[in-house]
C-alpha positions in Angstrom: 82.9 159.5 138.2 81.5 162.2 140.6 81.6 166.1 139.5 82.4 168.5 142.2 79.9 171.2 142.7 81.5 174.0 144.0 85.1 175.4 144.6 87.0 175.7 147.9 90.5 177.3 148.4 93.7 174.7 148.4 95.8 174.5 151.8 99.0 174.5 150.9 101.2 172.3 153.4 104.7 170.0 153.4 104.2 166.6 152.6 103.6 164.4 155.5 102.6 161.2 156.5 99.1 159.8 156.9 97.7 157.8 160.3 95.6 154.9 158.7 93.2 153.1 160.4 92.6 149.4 158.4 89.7 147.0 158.8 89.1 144.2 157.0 85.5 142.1 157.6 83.5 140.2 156.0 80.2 142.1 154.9 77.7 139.5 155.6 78.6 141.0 159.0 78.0 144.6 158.5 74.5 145.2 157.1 75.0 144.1 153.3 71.4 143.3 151.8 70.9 139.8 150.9 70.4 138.7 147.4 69.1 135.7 145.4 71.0 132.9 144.6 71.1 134.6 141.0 72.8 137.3 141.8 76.3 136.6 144.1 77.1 138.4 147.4 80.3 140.2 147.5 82.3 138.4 149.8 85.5 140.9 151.7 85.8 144.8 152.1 88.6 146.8 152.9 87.9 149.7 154.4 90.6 152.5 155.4 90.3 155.6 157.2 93.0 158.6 155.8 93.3 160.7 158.8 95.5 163.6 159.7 96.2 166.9 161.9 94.5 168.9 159.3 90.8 169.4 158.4 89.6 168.0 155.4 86.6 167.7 153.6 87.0 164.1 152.5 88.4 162.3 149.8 86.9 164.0 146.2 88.1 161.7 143.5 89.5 158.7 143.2 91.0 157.0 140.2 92.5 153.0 140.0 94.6 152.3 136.5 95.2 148.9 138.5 93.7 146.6 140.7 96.8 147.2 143.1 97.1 151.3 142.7 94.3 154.0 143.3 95.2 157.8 143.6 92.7 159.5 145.9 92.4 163.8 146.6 91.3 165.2 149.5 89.1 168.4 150.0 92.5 169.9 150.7 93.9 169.3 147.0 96.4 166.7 148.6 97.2 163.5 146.6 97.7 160.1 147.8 98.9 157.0 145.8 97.6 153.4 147.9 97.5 149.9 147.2 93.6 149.6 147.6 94.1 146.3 149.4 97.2 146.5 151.4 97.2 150.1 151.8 100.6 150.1 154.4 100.9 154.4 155.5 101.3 156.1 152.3 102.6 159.5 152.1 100.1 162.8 150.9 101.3 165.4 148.6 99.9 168.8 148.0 99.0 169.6 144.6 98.7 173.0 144.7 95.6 173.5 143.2 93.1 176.2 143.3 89.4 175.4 143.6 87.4 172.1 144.4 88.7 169.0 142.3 85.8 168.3 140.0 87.7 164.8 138.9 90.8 162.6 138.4 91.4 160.1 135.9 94.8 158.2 135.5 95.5 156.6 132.2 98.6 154.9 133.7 100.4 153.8 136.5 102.7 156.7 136.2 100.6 159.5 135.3 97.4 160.9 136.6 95.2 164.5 135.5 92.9 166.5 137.3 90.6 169.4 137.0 89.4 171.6 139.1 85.9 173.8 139.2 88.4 177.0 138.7 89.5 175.8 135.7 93.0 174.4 136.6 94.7 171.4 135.6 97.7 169.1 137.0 99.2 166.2 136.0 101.4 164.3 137.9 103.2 160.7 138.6 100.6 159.3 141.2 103.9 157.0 142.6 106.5 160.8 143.0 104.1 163.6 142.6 106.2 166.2 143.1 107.3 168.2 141.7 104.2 168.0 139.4 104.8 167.1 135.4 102.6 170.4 134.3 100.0 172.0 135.8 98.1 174.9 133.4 94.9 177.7 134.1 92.0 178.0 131.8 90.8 181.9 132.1 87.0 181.5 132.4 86.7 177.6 132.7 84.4 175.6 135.7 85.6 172.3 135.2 82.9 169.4 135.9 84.5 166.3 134.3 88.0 165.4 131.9 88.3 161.9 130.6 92.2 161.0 129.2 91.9 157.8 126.1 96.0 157.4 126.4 98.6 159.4 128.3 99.2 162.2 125.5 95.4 163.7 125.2 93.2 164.9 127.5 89.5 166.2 126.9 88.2 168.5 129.9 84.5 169.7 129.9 83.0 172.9 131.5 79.8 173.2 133.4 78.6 175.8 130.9 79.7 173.5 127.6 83.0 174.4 126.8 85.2 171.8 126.3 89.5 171.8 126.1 91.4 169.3 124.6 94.9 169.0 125.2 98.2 167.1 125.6 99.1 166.8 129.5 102.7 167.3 128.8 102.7 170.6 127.2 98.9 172.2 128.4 99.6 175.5 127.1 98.8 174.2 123.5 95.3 172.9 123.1 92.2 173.2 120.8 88.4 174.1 122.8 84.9 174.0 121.2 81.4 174.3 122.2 79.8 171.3 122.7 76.4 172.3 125.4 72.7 171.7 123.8 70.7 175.4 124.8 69.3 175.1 128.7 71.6 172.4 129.5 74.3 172.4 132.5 76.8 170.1 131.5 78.5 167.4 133.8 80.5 164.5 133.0 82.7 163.4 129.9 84.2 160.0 128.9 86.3 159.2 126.2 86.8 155.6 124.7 89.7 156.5 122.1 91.4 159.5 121.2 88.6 160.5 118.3 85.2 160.1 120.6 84.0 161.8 123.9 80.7 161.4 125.3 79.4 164.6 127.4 76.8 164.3 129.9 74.2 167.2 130.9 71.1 167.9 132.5 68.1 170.2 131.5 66.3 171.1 135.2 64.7 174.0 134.3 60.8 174.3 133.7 58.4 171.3 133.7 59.9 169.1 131.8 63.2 167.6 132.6 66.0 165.5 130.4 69.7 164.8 130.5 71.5 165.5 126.9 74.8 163.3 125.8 76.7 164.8 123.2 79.0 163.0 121.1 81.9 164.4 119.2 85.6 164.4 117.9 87.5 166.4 120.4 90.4 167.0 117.6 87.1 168.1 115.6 84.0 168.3 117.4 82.0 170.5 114.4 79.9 167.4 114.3 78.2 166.2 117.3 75.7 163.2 117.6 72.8 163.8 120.8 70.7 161.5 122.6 68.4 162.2 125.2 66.6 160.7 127.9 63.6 162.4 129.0 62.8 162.9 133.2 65.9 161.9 134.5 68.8 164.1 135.7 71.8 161.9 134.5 75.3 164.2 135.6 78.0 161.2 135.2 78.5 158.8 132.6 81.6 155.9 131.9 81.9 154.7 128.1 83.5 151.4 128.4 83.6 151.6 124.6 82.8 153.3 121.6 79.4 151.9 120.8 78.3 151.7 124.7 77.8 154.4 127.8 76.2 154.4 130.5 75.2 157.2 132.6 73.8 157.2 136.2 71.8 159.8 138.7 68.1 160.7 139.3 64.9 160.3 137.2 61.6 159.0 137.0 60.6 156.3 133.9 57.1 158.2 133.2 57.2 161.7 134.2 55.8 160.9 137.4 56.2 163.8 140.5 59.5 164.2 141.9 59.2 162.6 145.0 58.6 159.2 142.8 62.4 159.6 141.9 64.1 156.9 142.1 68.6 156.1 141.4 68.4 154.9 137.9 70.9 154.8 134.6 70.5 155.3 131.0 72.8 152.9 128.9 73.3 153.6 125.1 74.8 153.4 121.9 76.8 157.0 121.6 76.9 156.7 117.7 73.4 156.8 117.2 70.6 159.6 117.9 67.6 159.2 119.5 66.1 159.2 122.8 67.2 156.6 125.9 64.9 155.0 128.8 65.7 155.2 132.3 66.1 151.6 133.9 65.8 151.7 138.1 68.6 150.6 140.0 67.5 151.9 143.3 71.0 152.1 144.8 74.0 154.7 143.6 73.0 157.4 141.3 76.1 159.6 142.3 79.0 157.8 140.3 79.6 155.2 138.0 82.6 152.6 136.6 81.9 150.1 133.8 85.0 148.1 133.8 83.3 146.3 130.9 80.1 147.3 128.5 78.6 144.0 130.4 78.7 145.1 134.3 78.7 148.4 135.6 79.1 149.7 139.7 77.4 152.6 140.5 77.7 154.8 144.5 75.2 156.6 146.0 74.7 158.0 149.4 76.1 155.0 151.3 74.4 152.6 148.8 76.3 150.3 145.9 74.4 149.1 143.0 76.0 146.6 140.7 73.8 145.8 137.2 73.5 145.0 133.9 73.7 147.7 131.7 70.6 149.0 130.0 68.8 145.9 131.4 66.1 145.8 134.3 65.9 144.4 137.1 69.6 142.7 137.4 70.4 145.0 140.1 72.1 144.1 143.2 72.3 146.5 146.1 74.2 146.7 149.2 74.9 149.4 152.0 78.3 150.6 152.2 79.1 152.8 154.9 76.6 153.0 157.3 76.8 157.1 157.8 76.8 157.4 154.0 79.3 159.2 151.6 78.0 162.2 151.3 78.8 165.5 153.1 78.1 169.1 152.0 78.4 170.0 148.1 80.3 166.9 147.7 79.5 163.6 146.3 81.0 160.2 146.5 83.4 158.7 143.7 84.2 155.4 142.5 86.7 153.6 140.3 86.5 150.0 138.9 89.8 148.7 137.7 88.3 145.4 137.2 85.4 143.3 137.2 85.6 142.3 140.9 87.1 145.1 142.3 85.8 148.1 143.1 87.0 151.4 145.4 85.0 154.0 146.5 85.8 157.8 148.5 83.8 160.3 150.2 83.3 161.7 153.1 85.4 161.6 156.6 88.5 160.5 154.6 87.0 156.8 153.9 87.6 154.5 151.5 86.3 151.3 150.8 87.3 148.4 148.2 85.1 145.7 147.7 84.0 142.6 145.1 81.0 144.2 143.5 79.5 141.3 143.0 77.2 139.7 139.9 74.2 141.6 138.9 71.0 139.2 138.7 70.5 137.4 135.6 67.7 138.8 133.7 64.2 137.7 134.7 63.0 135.3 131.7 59.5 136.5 130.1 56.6 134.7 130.7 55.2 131.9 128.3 52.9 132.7 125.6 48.9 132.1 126.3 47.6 129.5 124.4 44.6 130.1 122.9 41.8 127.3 123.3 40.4 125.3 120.9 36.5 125.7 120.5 34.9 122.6 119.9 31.7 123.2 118.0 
């Protein structure tokens, strides 16, 4: 659930048809790391190139309510609905937006909300986009995450802590609050149910370094829950459910220099305070899906990590696209509809879907040390 970090201006254009270049391999034969017979390999990729007359800056956001539909948006604002493994030519659709697309979530088949860094949003049937369902400007906003619990509500978050939480079919009328912790820049949001959002933000400045996750009503966020975990840089979090998040980027477990830094996630129960520890996954760090509160997928810079949450060293890893996801102010995205399905977009208009995998089963402790008998 990658946040876009800075706006570009939308290309308006007629709808028109995508060339698609479609490969599908197995990865043992394209670099994919081995792993131990306690974790599994993923076994088939798909990968599919979106290509077309215009320049682009790569696919932004992707979002899969199914494990047979994703909606994807270009660097151009341009929409396109796909079957992730038998993606045929599919058609794309400007959306008319102004600014970068921070991120896109779909609640269902038929309907799909984004935000933009400008503080726009539009939400549209993913299957006939236009003309769009509604499409509504917040004056002073810089979207960096929205998370939608059903179809009628819709919680955005701003970089600087505001957060807007409205119904997608009439936008106009919506409720906002304040939700930052002082010295924080504020990232992602998730929402399990209609009465709890998670917020995820990151306190870089000075020496000492934590991400904050705020927890609140959005139909009456007066009361907030926080937890914090301290020297890591955590921007994107998925809540698989209301007693579980898990939140993904940069950090180091003991404060160590910076260049010690290492891809590593937080997981936690929102509902309580307190502080959480960063467990390495050395792979991903830029986006995260938790189809359950059991397995989570995270994309990095080429790299796939699939663990346990909140448990060490169950990772798996394996290398993606060889060039990487990531180009210029842009990060990958990813979206787990299931458990053994995964798609992920960045840069160059590609898109891969793959079997995540199993994460390792958790290494079992060592035996106590008997103590020996003195024979006097």
């Amino acid at each position: 659930m990658a946040s876009g970090e800075r706006g570009c201006a939308s290309r308006g254009r007629t709808p028109g048809a995508l060339s698609i270049a479609v490969i599908v391999f197995l990865l043992a034969g394209v670099g994919g790391q081995a792993q131990s017979a306690s974790g599994s390999m993923p076994d088939m990729r798909v990968r599919v190139i979106f290509s077309d007359p215009f320049p682009s800056e790569g696919l932004v956001a992707v979002a899969c309510p199914t494990a047979d539909q994703c909606t994807a948006i270009d660097g151009n604002n341009e929409a396109v609905t796909f079957n992730p493994l038998s993606p045929g030519v599919p058609t794309a659709f400007p959306l008319g937006l102004d600014g970068f697309v921070a991120r896109l979530v779909c609640p269902a088949t038929t309907q799909c909300t984004g935000v933009t860094v400008e503080g726009q949003e539009v939400t549209f049937n993913p299957v006939s986009p236009l003309p769009v369902m509604s499409s509504a400007l917040y004056p002073n906003q810089d979207f960096s995450g929205v998370s939608c619990p059903t179809t009628s509500q819709c919680t955005a978050l701003g970089y600087h802590g505001h957060e807007i939480t409205f119904n997608p079919d009439s936008p106009g009328s919506h409720s906002e609050a304040f939700v930052e912790v002082p010295a924080t820049d504020m990232g992602d949001v998730s929402c399990p149910s209609a009465t709890q959002c998670t917020a995820a933000g990151a306190n870089v400045g000075g020496q000492f370094r934590r991400s904050n996750f705020i927890t609140f009503n959005p139909t009456s966020p007066a009361r907030r829950t926080i937890v914090t975990a301290p020297w890591a840089t955590l921007g994107t979090i998925d809540c698989p459910s209301q007693r579980s998040c898990t939140a993904v980027g940069q950090g180091t477990r003991t404060g160590r220099p910076a260049r010690s830094e290492t891809a590593g996630e937080v997981t936690f129960n929102p509902t309580r305070r307190g502080k959480a520890s960063l467990v390495v996954i050395q792979g991903g760090g830029s986006d995260v899906s938790c189809p359950t509160a059991s397995l989570c997928a995270s994309i990095g810079v080429g790299v796939e990590a699939t663990f346990r949450p909140g448990v060490a060293r169950t990772y798996t890893s394996m290398t993606l696209f060889p060039g990487g996801y990531q180009g210029e102010g842009q990060t990958p995205a990813l979206s787990c509809p299931t458990t053994t399905q995964c798609t992920a977009v960045g840069k160059n208009d590609f898109e891969d879907t793959f079997n995540p995998g199993l994460p390792r089963v958790p290494p079992k402790p060592p035996p106590p040390k008997r103590r020996r008998k003195r024979h006097g």
